[in-house]
NUNUTOR-9557 format. One record per residue (C-alpha): x, y, z; residue number from 1; chain. Coordinates in Angstrom, 1 decimal. Example, Ala and Ser with C-alpha at 12.3 -4.5 7.8 and 13.67 -1.06 7.14 Angstrom:
BEGIN
@c1: 12.3 | c2: -4.5 | c3: 7.8 | pos: 1 | unit: A $
@c1: 13.7 | c2: -1.1 | c3: 7.1 | pos: 2 | unit: A $
***
This chain:
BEGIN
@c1: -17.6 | c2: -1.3 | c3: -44.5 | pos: 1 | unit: A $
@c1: -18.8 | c2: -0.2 | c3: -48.0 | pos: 2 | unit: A $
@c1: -17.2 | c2: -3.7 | c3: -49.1 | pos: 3 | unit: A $
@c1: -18.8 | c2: -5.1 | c3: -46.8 | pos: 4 | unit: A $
@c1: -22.7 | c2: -3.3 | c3: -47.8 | pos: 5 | unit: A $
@c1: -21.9 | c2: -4.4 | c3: -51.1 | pos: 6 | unit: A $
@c1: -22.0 | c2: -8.2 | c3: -50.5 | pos: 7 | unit: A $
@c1: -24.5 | c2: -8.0 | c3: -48.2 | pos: 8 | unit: A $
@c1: -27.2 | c2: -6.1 | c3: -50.2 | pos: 9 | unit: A $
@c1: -26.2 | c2: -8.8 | c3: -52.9 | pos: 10 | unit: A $
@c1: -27.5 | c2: -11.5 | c3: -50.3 | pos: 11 | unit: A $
@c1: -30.1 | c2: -10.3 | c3: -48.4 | pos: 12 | unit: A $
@c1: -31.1 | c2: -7.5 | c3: -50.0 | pos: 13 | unit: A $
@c1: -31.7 | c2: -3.6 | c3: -48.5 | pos: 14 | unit: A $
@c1: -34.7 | c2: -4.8 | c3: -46.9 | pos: 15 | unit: A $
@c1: -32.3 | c2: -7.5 | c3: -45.1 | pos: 16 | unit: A $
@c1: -29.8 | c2: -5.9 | c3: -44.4 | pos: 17 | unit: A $
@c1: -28.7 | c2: -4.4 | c3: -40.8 | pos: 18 | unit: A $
@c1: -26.2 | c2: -2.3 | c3: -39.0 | pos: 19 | unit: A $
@c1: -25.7 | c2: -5.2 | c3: -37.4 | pos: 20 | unit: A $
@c1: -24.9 | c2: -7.7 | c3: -40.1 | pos: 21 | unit: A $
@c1: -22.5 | c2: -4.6 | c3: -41.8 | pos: 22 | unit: A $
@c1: -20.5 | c2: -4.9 | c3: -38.2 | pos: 23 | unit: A $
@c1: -20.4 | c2: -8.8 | c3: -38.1 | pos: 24 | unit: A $
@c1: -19.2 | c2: -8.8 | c3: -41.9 | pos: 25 | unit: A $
@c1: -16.8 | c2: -5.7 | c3: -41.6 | pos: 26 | unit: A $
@c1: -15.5 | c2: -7.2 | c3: -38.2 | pos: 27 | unit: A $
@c1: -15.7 | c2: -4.0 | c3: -36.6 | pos: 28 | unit: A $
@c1: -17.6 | c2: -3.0 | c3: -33.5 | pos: 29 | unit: A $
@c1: -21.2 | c2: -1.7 | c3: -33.9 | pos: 30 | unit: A $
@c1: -20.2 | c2: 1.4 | c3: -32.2 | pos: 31 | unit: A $
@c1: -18.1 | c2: 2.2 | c3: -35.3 | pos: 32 | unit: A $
@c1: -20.4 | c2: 1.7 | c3: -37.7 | pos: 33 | unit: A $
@c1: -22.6 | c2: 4.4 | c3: -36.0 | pos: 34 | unit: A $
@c1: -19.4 | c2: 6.4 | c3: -35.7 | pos: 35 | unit: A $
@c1: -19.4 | c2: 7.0 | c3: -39.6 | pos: 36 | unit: A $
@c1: -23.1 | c2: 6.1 | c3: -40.3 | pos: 37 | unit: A $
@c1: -26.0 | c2: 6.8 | c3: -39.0 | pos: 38 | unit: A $
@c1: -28.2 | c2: 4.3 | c3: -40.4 | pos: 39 | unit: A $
@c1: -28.4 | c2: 1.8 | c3: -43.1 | pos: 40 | unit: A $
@c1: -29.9 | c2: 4.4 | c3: -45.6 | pos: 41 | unit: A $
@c1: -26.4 | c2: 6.1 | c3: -45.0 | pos: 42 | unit: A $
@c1: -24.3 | c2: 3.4 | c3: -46.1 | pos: 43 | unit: A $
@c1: -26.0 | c2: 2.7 | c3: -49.1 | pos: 44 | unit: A $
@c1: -25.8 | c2: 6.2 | c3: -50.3 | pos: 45 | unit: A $
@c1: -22.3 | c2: 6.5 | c3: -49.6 | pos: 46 | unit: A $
@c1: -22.5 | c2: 2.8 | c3: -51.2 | pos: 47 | unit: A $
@c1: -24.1 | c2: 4.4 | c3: -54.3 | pos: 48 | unit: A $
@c1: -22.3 | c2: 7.8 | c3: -54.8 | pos: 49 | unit: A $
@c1: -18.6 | c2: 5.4 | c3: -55.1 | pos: 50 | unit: A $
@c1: -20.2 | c2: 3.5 | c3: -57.5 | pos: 51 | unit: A $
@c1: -21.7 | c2: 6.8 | c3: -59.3 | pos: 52 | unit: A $
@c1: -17.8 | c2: 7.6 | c3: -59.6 | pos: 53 | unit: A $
@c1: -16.7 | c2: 4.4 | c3: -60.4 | pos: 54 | unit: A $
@c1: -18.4 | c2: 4.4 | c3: -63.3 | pos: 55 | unit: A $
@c1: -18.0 | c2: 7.6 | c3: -64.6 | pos: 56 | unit: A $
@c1: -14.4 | c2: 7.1 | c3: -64.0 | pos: 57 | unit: A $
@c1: -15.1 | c2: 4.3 | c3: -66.5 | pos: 58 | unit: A $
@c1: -16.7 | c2: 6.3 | c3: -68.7 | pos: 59 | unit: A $
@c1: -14.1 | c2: 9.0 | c3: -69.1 | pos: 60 | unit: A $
@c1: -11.1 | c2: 6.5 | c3: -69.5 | pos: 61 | unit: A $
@c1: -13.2 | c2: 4.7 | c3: -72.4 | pos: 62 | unit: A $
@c1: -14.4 | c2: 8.2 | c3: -74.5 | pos: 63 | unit: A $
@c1: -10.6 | c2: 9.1 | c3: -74.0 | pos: 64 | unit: A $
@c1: -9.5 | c2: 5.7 | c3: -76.2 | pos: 65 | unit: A $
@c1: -8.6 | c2: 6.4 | c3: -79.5 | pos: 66 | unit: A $
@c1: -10.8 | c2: 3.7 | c3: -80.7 | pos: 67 | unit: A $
@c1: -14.4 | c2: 6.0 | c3: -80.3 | pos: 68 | unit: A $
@c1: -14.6 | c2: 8.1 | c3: -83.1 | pos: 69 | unit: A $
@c1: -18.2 | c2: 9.0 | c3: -83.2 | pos: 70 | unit: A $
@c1: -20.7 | c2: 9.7 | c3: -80.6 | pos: 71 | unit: A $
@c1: -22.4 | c2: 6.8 | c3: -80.7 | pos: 72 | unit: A $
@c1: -19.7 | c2: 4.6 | c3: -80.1 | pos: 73 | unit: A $
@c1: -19.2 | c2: 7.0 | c3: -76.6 | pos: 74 | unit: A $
@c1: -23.4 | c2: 5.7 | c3: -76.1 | pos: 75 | unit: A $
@c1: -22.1 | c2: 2.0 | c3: -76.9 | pos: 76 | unit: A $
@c1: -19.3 | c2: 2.4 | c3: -74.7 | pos: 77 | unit: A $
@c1: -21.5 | c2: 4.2 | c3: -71.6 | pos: 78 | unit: A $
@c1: -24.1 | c2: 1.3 | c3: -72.1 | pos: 79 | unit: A $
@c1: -21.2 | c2: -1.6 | c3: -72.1 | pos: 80 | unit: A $
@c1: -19.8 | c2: -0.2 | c3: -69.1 | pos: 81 | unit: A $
@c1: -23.2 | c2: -0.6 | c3: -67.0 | pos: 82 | unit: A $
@c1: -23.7 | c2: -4.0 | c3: -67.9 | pos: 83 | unit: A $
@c1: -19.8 | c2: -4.9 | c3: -67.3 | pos: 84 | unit: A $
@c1: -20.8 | c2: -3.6 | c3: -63.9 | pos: 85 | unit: A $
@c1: -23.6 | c2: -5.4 | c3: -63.6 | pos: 86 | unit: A $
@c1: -21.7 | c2: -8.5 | c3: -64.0 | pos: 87 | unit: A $
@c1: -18.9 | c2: -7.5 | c3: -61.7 | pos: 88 | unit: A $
@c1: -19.6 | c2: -4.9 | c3: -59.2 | pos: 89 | unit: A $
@c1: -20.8 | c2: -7.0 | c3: -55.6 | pos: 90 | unit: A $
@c1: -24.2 | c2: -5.1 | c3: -54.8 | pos: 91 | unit: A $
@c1: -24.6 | c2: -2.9 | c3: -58.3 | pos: 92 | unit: A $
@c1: -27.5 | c2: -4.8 | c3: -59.7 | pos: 93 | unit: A $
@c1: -29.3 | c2: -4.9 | c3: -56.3 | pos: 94 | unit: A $
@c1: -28.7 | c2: -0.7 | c3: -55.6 | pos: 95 | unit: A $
@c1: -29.1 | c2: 0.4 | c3: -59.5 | pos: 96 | unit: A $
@c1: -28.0 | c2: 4.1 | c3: -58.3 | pos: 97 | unit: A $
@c1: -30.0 | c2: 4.1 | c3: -55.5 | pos: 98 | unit: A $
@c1: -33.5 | c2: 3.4 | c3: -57.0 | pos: 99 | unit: A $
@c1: -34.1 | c2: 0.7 | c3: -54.5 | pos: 100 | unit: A $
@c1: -33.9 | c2: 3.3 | c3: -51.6 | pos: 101 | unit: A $
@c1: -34.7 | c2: 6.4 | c3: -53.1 | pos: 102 | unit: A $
@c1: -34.9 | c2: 8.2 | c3: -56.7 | pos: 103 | unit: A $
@c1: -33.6 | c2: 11.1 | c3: -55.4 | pos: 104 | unit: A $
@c1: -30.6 | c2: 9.8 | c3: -53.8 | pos: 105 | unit: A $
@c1: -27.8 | c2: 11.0 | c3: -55.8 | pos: 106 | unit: A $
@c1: -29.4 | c2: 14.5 | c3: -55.7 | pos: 107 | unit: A $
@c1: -32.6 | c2: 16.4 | c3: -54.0 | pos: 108 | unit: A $
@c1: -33.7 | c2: 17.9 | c3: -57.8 | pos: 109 | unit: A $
@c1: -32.9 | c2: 15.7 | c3: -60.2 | pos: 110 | unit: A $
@c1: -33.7 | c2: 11.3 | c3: -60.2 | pos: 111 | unit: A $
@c1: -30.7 | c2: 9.4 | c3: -59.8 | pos: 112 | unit: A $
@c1: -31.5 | c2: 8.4 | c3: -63.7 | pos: 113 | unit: A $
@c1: -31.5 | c2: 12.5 | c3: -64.7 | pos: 114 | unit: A $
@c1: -28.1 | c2: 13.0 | c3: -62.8 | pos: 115 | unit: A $
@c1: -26.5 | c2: 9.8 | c3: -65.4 | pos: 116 | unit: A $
@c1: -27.8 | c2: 11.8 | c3: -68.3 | pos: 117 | unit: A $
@c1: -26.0 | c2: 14.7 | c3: -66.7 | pos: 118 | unit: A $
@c1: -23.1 | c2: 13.2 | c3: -67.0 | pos: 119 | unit: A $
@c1: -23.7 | c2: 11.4 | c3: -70.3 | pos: 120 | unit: A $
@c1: -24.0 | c2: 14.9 | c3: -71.9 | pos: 121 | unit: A $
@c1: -21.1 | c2: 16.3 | c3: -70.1 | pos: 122 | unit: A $
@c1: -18.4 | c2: 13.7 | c3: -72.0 | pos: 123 | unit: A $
@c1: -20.7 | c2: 13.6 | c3: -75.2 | pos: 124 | unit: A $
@c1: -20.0 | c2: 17.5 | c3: -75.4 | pos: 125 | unit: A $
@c1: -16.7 | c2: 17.8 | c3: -74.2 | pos: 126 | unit: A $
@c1: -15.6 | c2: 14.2 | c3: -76.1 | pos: 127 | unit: A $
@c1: -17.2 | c2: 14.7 | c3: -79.4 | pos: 128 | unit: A $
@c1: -18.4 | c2: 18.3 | c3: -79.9 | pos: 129 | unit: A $
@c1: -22.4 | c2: 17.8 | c3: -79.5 | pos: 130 | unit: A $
@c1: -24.4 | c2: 21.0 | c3: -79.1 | pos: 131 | unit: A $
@c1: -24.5 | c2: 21.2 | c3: -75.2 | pos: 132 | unit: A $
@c1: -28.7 | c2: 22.5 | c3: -75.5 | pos: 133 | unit: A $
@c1: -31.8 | c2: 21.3 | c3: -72.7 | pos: 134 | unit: A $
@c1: -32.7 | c2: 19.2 | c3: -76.1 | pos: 135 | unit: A $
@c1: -29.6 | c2: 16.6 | c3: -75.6 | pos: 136 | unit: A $
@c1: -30.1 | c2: 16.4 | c3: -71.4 | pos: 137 | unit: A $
@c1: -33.7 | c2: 15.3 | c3: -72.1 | pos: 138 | unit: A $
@c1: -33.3 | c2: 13.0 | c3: -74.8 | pos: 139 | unit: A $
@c1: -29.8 | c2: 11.1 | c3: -72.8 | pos: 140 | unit: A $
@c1: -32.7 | c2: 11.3 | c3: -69.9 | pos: 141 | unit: A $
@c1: -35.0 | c2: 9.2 | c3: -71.7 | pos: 142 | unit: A $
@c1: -32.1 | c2: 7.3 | c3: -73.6 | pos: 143 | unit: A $
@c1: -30.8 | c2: 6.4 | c3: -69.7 | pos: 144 | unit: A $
@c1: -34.5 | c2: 5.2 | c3: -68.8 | pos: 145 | unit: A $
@c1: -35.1 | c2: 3.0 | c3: -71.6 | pos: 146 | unit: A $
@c1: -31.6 | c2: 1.7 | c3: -71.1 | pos: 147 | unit: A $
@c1: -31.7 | c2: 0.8 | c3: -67.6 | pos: 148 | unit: A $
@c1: -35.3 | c2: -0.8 | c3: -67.7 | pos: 149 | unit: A $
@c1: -34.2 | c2: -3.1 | c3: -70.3 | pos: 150 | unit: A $
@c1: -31.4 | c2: -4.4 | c3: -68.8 | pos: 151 | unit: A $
@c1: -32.8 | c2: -4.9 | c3: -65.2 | pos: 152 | unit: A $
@c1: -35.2 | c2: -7.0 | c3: -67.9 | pos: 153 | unit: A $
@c1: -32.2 | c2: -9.0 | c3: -69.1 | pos: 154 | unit: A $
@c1: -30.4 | c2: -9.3 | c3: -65.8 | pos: 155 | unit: A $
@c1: -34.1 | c2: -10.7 | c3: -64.5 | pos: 156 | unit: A $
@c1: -34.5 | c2: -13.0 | c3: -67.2 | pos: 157 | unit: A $
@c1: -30.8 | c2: -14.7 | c3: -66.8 | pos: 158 | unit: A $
@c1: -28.2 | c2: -14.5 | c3: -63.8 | pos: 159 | unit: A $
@c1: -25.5 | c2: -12.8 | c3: -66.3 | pos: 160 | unit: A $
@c1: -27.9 | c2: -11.1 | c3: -68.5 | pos: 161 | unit: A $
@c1: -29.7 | c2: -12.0 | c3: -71.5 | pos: 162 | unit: A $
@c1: -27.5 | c2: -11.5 | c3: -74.5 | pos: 163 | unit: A $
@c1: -30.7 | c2: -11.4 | c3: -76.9 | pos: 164 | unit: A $
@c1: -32.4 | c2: -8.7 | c3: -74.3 | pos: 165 | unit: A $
@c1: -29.2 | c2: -6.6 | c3: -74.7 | pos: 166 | unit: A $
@c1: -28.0 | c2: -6.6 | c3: -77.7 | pos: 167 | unit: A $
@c1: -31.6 | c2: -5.4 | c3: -78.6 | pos: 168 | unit: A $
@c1: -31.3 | c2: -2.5 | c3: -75.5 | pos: 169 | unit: A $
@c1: -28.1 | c2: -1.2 | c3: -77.5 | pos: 170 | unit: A $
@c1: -30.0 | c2: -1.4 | c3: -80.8 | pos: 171 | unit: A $
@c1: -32.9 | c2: 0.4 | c3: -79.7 | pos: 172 | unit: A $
@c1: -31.1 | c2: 3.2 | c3: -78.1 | pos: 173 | unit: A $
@c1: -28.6 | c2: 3.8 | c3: -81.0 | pos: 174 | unit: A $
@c1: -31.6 | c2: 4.2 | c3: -83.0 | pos: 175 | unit: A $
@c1: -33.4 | c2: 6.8 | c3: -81.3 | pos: 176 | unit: A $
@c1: -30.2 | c2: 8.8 | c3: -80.1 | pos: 177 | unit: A $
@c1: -28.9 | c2: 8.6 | c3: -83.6 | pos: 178 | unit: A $
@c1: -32.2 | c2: 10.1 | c3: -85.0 | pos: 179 | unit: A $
@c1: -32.0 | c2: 13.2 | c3: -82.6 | pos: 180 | unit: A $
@c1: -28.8 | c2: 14.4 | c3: -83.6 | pos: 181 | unit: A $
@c1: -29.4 | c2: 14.0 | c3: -86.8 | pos: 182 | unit: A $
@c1: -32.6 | c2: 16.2 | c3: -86.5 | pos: 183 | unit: A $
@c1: -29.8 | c2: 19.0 | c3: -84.9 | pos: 184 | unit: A $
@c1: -27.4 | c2: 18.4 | c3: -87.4 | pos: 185 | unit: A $
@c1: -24.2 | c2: 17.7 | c3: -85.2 | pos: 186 | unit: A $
@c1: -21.4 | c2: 16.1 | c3: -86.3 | pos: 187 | unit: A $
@c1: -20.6 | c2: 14.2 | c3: -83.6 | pos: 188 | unit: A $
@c1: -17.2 | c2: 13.3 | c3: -84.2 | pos: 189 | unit: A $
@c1: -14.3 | c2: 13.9 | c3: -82.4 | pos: 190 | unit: A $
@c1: -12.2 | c2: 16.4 | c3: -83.7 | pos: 191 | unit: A $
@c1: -9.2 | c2: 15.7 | c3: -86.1 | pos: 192 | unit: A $
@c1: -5.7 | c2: 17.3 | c3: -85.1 | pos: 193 | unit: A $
@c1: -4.6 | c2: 18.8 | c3: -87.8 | pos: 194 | unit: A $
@c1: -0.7 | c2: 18.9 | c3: -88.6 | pos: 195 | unit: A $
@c1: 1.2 | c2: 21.6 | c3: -87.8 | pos: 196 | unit: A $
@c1: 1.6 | c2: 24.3 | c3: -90.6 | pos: 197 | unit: A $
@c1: 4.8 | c2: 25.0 | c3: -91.4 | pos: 198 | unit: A $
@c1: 7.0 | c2: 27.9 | c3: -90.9 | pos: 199 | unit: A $
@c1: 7.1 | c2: 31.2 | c3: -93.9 | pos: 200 | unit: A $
@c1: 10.6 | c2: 30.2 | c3: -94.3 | pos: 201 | unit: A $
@c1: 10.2 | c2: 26.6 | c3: -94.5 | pos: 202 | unit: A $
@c1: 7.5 | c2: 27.2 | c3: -97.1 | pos: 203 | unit: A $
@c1: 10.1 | c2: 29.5 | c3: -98.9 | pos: 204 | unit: A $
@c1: 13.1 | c2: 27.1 | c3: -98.7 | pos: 205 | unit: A $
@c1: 10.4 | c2: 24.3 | c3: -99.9 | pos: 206 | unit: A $
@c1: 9.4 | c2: 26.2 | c3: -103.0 | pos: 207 | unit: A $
@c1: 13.4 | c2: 27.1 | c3: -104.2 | pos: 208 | unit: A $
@c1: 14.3 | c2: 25.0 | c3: -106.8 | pos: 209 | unit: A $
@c1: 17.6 | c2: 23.4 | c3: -105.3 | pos: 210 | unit: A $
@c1: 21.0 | c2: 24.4 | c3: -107.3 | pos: 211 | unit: A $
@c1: 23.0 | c2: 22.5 | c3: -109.4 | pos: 212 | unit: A $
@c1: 26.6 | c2: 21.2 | c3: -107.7 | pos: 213 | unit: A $
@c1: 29.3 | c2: 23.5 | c3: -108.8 | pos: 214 | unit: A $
@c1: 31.1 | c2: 22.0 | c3: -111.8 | pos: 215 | unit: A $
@c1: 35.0 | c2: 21.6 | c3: -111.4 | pos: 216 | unit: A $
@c1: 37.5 | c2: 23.5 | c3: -113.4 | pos: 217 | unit: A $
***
């Protein structure tokens, strides 16, 4: 049925869309829609909150490749991940979190914007070692904002999204994230294993000189 919400929203939009449409393009009975969901609002937050997961399950499989070595690259990779799922995700572009319904869908205190940041600074922290302060939340918060305005502008502006319109979007917010944490001074790298040290008595056995073969009679 989700499946089903997602295509829909894509093609009529919320305003469109029915419990009775969801039936006729689940092929289920009406009665089991109502059996899950009480009305339409219900199915697009349940609609929302999988792809809340979705892409934070993104998110953490990309900060965990070896190829993001600085926290800006984990901001690159956040914002390449919403606009992959802009492109690709049946009813993502329509919903944007929830905004379309409600701001506060995702959660009664916080904008459904506010909760991204949340989770923004949650792998920023635990990913690359930045200072975990009120500071970060509200400057991801505003980062996230900017962000997401600009590319509803570049999905508006062309069907796929206007390259020009994003590439600027990553610019921009690179810019102003980069000039906070520098103002903290984090490092915002991820941490280097360092090599195992070695045993006393390897060090010992290292530092011998080694002994000349025994000489035959």
């Amino acid at each position: 049925m989700l499946d089903a919400c997602a295509e829909l929203v894509d093609e009529v939009g919320y305003e469109g869309l029915t419990t009775t449409l969801l039936a006729e393009r689940a092929e289920v009975a009406i009665g089991s829609v109502y059996q899950f969901f009480p009305d339409k609002r219900a199915i697009v937050q349940a609609l929302t909150l999988r792809t809340m997961e979705s892409y934070l399950q993104r998110l953490d499989e990309r900060f965990a490749s070896d190829d993001l070595t600085h926290w800006w690259d984990g901001v690159d990779a956040g914002i390449d991940e919403y606009i992959t799922m802009h492109r690709t995700v049946p009813g993502f572009r329509t919903l944007h979190f929830g905004d379309v319904v409600d701001l506060h869908l995702l959660d009664e205190q916080r904008d459904n914007n506010g909760v991204i940041a949340d989770q923004l600074a949650r792998v920023l922290t635990e990913r690359f070692g930045l200072a975990d302060v009120p500071d970060l939340r509200f400057h991801l918060e505003i980062a996230v904002e900017a962000a997401d305005s600009l590319i509803k502008l570049a999905f508006r502006r062309k069907p796929d999204g206007d390259d020009r319109v994003l590439t600027e979007a990553k610019a921009l917010i690179r810019e102003y994230l980069h000039r906070q944490v520098n103002a903290r001074g984090d490092a915002g790298r991820r941490p280097v294993v360092q090599p195992a040290k070695p045993a006393d008595d390897q060090i010992v056995a290292d530092a011998e000189p080694a002994q000349p073969a025994a000489q035959p009679a």
